[in-house]
N, C-alpha and C positions, 0 to 999 in steps of 0.2 A: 590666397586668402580663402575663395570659396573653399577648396580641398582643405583648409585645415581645419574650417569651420563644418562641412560634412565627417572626416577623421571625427572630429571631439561629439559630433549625435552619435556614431554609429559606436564609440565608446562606449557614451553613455546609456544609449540604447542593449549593448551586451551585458553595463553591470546587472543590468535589470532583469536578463535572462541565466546568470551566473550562476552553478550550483550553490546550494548551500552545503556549508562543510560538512559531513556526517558525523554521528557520534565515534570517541576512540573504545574501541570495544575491548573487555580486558579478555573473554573469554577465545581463546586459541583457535578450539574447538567444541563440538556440540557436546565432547563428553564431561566439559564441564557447566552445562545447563541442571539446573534444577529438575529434580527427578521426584516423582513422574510428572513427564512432558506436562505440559496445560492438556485440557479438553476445550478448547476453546467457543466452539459452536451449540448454538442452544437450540437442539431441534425441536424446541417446539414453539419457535416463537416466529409471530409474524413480521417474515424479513421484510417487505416491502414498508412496512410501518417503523421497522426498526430504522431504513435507510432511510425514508423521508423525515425522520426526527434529527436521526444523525447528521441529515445535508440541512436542516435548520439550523442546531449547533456550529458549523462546520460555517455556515455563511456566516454568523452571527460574530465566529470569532474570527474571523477572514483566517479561516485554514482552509486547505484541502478535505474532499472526503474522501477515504481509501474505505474501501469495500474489499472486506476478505474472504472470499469463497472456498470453500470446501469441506473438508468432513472429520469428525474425531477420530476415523477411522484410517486418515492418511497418516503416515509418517513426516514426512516433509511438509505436513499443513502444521503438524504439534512442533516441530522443528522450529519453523517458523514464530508460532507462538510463545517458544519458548527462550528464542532470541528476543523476540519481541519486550519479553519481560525482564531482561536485563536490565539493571536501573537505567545506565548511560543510555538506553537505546529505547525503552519506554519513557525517558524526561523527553528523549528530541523525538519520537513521535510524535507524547501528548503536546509537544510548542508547534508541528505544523502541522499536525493532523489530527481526522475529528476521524477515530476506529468505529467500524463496524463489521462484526463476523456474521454471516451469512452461511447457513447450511445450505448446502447444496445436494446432499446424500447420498449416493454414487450416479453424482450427475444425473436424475431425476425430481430434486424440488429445489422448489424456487428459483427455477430458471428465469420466470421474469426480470428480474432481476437483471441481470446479464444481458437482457433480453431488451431493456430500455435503454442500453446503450450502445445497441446496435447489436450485440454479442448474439447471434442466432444460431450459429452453428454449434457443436459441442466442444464445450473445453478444450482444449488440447492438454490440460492438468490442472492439478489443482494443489498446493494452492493457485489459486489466478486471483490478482488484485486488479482493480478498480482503480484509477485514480481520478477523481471527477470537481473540475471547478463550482462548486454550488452555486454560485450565481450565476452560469451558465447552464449548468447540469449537463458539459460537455463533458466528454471522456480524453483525458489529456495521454494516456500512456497507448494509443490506439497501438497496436503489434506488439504491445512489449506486456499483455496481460497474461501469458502462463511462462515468463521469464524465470519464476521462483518454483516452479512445478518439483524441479529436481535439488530443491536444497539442502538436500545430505549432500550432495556432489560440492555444495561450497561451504565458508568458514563462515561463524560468527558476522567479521568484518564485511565480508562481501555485502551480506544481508542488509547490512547495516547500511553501505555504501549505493546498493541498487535504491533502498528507498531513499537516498539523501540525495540521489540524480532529481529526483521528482520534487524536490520540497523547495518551496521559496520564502 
């Protein structure tokens, strides 16, 4: 009896850590993304103040806040953005996450940023996402933040799939 009754928490304890299914993505590959790519990062805005609105949003509507670092100037950050704007793949961002793009410029501004979450060292690439519980303002994806650095190397779906590891 006790063991059946510890089986059924430690169930019910993993629905609760369960991915969420990610969105079905139609586009194949990057070459059918809307062209030309996004410019996603606004450099000239103040990131710090843009995160700490975003992480009020972001608690408010009990999401995630994803922090997305890098610059107009990468490919694989517009890449990125440009999956992003897929319809299927911008509705399930905007249901479990509160977006904020953050220029970072060739890895010289606004490294506070990165910098509050422990992130001290330099990039290992960018993009580099953030993924941070706002009522904590802990960093949830700790080692797996330049995971997307090289995403021309993967499909649409992938992309889709790595942020849907993180969502709940």
């Amino acid at each position: 009896m006790r063991l059946l009754i510890l089986s059924s928490a430690l169930l019910a304890c993993s629905s609760l850590v369960a991915a969420v299914p990610g969105p079905h993505v139609r586009a194949q590959n990057f070459d059918q993304l809307e062209k030309p790519l996004p410019l996603p990062y606004d450099e000239q805005a103040d990131a710090m103040a843009a995160v700490a609105r975003a992480r009020i949003r972001a608690r408010a509507a009990h999401k995630l806040l994803l922090i997305d670092l890098g610059g107009n100037w990468c490919l694989d950050c517009r890449i990125l953005a440009g999956t992003m704007d897929l319809p299927e793949v911008a509705a399930f961002v905007r249901r479990h996450f509160e977006l904020v793009s953050v220029d970072i410029g060739r890895f010289d501004k606004n490294l506070a940023v990165p910098a509050r979450y422990g992130i001290t060292q330099r990039l290992e690439g960018v993009p580099s996402l953030l993924i941070v519980d706002p009522r904590s303002d802990r960093l949830i994806n700790v080692g797996h933040v330049s995971a997307l650095a090289d995403a021309r190397s993967m499909t649409p779906q992938a992309l889709a799939d790595w942020l849907a590891q993180w969502a709940r």
